[in-house]
N, C-alpha and C positions, 0 to 999 in steps of 0.2 A: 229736264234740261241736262246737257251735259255740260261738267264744272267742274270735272277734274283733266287731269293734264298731265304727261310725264314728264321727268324734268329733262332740262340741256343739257345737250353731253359735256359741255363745259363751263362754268360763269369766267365772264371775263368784263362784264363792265363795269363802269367807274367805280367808286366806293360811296358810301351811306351819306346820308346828308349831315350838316351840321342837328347836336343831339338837343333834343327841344328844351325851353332853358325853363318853362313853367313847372310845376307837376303836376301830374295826371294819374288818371285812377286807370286801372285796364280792368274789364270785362267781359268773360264769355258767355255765349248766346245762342240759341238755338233757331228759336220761333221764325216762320216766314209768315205774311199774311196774305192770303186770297187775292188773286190779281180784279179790281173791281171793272163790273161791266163798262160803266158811263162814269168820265169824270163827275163832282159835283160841280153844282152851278157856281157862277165866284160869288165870293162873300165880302164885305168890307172887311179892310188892315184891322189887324188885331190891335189892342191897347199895347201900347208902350211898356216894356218890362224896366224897371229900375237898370240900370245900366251903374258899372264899375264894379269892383272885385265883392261889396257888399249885396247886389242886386242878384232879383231872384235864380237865375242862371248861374249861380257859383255856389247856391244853398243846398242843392242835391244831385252832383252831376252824375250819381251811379243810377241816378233813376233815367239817365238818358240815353237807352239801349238801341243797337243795333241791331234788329234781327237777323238772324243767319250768320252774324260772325262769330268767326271762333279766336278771333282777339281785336279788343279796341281799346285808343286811353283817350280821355274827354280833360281838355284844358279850357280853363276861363281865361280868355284873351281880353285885351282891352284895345285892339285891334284885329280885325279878322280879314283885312286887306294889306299887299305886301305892303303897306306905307311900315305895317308892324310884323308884319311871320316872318321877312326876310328877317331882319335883328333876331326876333325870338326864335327859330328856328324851324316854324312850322310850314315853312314853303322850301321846296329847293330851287334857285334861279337858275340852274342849269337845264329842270325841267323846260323852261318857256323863253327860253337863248334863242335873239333869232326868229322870232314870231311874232314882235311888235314894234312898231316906231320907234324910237330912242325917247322923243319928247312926251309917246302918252302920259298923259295926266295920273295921276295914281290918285284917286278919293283916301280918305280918310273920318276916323271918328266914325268906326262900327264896330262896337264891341259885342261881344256873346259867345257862343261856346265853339271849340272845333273838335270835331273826331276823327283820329285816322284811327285806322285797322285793316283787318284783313281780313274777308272769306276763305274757308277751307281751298286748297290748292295745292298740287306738288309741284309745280315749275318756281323756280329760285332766283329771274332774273332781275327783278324790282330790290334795291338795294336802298330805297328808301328808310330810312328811320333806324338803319340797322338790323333790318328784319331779314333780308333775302327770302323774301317770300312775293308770289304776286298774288293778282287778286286784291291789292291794296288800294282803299278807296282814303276821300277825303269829304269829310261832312261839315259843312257850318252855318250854325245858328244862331243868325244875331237878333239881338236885344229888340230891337224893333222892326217887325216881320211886319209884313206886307198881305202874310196870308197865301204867297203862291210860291214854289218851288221850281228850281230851273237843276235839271242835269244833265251831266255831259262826259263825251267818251274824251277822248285825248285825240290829238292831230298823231301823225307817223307811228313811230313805233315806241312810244315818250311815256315819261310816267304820271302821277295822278296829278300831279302839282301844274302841270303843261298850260291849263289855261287861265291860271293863275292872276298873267296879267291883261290877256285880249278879251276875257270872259267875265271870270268870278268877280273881280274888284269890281268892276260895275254892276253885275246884279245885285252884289251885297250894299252896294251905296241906295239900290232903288228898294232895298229891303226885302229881297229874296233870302230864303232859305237855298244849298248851292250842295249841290254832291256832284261829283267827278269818280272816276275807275281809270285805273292801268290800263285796263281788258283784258286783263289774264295774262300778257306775256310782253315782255318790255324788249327794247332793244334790234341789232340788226339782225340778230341772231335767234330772234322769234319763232321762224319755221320749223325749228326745234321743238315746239312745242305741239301737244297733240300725238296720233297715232297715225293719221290718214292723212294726205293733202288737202288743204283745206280748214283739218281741224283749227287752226291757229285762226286766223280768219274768225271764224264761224265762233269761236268762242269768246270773242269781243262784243257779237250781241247777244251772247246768255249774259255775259258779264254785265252790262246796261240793263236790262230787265232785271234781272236781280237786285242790282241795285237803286234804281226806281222805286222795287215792289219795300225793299229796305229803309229806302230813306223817306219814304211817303210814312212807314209807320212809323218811324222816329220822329218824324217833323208833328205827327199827331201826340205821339207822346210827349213829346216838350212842350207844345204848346198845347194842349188838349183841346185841339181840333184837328180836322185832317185840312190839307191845303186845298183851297180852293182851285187853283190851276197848278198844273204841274207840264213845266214846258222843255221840251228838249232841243238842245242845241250845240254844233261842234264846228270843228272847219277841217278841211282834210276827211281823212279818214274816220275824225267824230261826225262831222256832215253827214258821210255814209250813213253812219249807225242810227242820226236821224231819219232819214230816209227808211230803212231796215226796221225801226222801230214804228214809225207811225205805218208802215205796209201790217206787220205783223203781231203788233201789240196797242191796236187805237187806244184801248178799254184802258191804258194806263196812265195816257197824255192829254192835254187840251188841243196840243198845237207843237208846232219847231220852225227853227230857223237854221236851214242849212246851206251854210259858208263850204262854196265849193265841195260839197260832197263828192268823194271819188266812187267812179261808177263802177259796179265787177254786174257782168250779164255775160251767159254762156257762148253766145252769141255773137258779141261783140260789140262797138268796142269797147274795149279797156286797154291799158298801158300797156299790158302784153304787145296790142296790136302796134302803138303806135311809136315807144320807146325804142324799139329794135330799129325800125327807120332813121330813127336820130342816131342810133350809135352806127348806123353806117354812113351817114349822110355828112355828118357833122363834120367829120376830120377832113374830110374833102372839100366842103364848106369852107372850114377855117384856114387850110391850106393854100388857097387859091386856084389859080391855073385855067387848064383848060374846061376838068370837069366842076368848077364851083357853081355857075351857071346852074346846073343842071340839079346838082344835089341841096343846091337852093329852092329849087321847086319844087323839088322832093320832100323836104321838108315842109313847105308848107302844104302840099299833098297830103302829108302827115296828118295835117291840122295845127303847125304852129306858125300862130297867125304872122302875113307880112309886118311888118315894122315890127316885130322881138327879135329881130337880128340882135339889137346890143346883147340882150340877157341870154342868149344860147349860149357862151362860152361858160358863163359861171354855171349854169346848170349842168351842161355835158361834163364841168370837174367834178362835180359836186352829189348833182341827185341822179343825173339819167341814167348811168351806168349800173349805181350801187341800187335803185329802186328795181329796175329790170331784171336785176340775179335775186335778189332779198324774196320778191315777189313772183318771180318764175319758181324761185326753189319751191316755197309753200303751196303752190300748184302746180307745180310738173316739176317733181326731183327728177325723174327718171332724164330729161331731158341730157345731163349731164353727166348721166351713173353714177358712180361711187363719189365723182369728186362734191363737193358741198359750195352751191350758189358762185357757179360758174367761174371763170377768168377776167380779174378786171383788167376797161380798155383793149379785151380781146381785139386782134383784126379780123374782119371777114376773111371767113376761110380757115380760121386756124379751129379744128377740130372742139365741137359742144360751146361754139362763143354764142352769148346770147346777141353780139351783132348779125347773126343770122337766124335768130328765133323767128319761126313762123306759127302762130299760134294756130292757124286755119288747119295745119296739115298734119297738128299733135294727135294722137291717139282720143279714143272717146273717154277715157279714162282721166282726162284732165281737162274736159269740157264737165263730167261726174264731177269733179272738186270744186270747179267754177260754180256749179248750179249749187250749192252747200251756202254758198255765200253771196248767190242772183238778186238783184231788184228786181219789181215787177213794175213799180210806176202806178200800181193800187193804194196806195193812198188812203186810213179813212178820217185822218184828222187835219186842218188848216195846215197849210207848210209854205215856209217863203225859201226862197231859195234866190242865194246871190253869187255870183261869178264873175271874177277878173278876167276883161277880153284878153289882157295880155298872162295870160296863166299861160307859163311854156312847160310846167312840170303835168300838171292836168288840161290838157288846152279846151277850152270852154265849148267849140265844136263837136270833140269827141265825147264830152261827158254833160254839163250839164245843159246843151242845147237838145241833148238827145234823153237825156233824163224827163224832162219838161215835157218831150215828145210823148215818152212812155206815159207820161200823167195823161195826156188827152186820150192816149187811144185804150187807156183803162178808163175814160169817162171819167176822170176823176180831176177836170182841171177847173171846177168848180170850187175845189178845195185848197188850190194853186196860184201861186204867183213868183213868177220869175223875171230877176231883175240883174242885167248883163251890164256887167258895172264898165265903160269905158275905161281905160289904164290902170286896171286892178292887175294884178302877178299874186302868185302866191302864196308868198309869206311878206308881210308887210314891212321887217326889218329893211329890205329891199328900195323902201321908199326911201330910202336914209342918202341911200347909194345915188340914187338916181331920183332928186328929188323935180326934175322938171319934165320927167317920163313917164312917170310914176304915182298913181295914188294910195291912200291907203283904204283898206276894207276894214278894216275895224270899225272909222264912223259909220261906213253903209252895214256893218252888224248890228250897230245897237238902235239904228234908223229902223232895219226889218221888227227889230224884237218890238219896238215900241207899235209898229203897225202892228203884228200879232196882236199884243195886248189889244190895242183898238178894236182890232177883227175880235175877238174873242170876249171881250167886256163889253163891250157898246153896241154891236156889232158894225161898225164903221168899215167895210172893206176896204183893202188896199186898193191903191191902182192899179190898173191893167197891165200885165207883165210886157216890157219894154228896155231898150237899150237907157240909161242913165249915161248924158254925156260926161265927157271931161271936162269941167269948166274952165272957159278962158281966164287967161290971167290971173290964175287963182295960187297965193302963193301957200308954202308949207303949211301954218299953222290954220286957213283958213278952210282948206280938204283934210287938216288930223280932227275938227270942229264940226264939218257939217258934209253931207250926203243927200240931199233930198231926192226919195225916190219918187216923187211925181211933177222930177224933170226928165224933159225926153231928147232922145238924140234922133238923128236923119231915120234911123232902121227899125227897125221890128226884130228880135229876135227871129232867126229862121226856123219855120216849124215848130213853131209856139202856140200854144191856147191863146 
């Protein structure tokens, strides 16, 4: 695997988190272990470990090793959901700004151990914990395990804390063991990293596998066994690396759950294709006139669907521009020459704007970097996969109606179930905004995970992959609460299993 990196020609983001208020022991590590052919079969919840600062988890925490890092420090929390890292200092809220409801619930009352650290890495952008090193993961073991393991990459370009609150806190309440990674390089200024276009990409799933193959043999030394399930799961660009990981590493996972995964295939589409449309379209759009008509259609041409008119303006401030340079840089620099991730809000016309990026008629040399980081839609473990119709950053069209696709015609939609969640966007802080527009995907996450587990313990399949309507009359607190995916709307996903 490749898992080193060169650094960025500059750091320039935020500063370290708040410094963690317990003490911790730090450790270096060598050992990797053997990536296993076939998960094991599940097992019943382990016994109960005495719980608080006396209980067995705070008796010997240097015997609780990370392999393969070359630095970790292990604190005995007496909380391991932000109800408590936020105080103590072992989460950064900066990481997961912006990614979930206002009202989510936060669990509490799980104590046991957390680990952060870092695998060997030269790129410096991760400023967590005071380290400026990336590669930094976050591990935690609480007191009363369940027996299975869930990890996960980060959404955007975010550090390891990211799903802190849409993710961890609820697997650590159902009594998962929980690892998260950076991916090796944080920030907007990622494309930095690496040697080759692509690299940067590409090294967010070594980074997930290694971390896997790490935290499965830690989760075995702490509690001396190894987990019975080990499940992966992300939203965004962690989604992907689901996707990436159960294609190319089955022998390490049971199963995943992937929350809007973003699609890269050399092929097409991806946001390459359909981004550039919005930055021409939009200001014509928004402008009025005679051409708004037209660049309205265009847009949804695009694939962003009729009725996200209200949400195009916030995105075109906000994501469409800056995703489009960020993400063309790291595969196709030359597009722009010397200058670095284009002109923001370029106009059509003004020389290397990515409002006239045409991915179709770039050299084959940046369809080379695309393939670095392709799905293929082979599949060899259970995967559910869920998607906001109204997703105007990834629009569900472009990426996961056609991901789905790719499962069936690799024959692999056997192992598949997709679930096109009506008035999903996003990111779900969004529902805040637009609370009668709008749902949240957070309840239809932990609704997929709990089917996985079903598929996968019981064998109880899920339902047949189908559109999930918006329920009438249904106010805030009663869509942050519930999701059922075997209710149905008018349509069928198009070109689904």
């Amino acid at each position: 695997m490749r898992l080193t990196s060169r650094p960025p020609a500059r750091s320039w983001l935020r500063g370290g988190s708040a410094g963690l208020a317990l003490a911790a022991l730090t450790c270096t590590l060598t050992a990797s272990p053997a990536e296993p052919a076939e998960p094991a079969e599940p097992a019943p919840p382990a016994a109960a470990a005495p719980a608080g600062p006396g209980g067995i988890h705070c008796m010997h925490p240097t015997r609780v090793r990370v392999p393969g890092a070359e630095h970790q420090r292990v604190a005995c929390l007496d909380e391991l959901t932000t109800a408590g890292t936020v105080a103590s200092g072992h989460t950064d809220p900066a990481d997961w700004a912006g990614l979930t409801p206002r009202d989510l619930a936060v669990p509490s009352g799980i104590p046991g151990l957390q680990i952060d650290g870092y695998f060997p890495d030269t790129s410096t952008t991760n400023t967590n914990n005071g380290w400026n090193h990336d590669a930094q993961f976050v591990i935690r073991l609480p007191d009363r395990w369940n027996g299975g393991l869930v990890v996960a990459g980060t959404p955007g370009n975010r550090e390891q804390y990211a799903n802190d609150r849409a993710i961890a806190d609820w697997v650590l309440s159902r009594g998962y063991a929980y690892a998260a990674t950076d991916k090796g390089n944080t920030g907007l200024a990622f494309y930095r990293d690496g040697k080759e276009p692509g690299d940067a990409i590409a090294e967010w799933n070594d980074r997930l596998t290694q971390l896997t193959r790490a935290a499965r043999a830690t989760v075995a030394r702490h509690y001396r066994r190894p987990p019975s399930r080990t499940l992966a799961t992300g939203m965004s660009n962690g989604g992907y690396l689901v996707r990436w990981q159960l294609e190319n590493h089955p022998g390490l996972y049971d199963g995943g759950v992937d929350w809007e995964g973003t699609l890269w295939r050399s092929d097409g589409p991806t946001l390459l294709d359909f981004l550039p449309q919005a930055l021409r379209n939009h200001p014509v759009f928004a402008t009025g006139g005679e051409g708004a008509d037209a660049a309205r259609r265009a847009l949804h041409t695009a694939g962003f669907p009729a009725g996200s008119e209200f949400l195009w303006p916030y995105h075109h401030r906000v994501y469409w521009d800056l995703t489009q340079r960020i993400y063309r840089e790291e595969l196709d620099p030359g597009f722009d020459g010397p200058a670095e991730a284009g002109t923001p809000f370029c106009a059509p016309g003004t020389p290397a704007c990515d409002a006239d990026y045409d991915y179709a008629a770039r050299p084959r040399e940046v369809r080379k970097a695309m393939e670095k980081i392709a799905l293929t839609g082979r599949i060899g473990k259970p995967l559910i996969t869920l998607h906001g119709t109204l997703d105007v950053l990834l629009p569900i069209t472009q990426d996961s109606d056609v991901y789905a696709r790719m499962v069936r015609q690799a024959g692999r939609d056997r192992l598949h179930r997709y679930y096109r969640i009506e008035g999903g966007t996003h990111t779900d802080a969004l529902v805040d905004t637009h609370p009668h527009r709008l749902r949240p995907l957070t309840p239809c996450h932990r609704t997929a995970f709990t089917a996985l587990e079903n598929w996968l313990m019981h064998g109880h399949r899920p339902p047949a992959s189908h559109t999930v309507p918006m329920p009438g009359q249904a106010d805030a607190a009663t869509l942050l609460n519930a999701c059922p995916l075997d209710a149905r709307g008018d349509a069928a996903p198009p070109s689904t299993p």
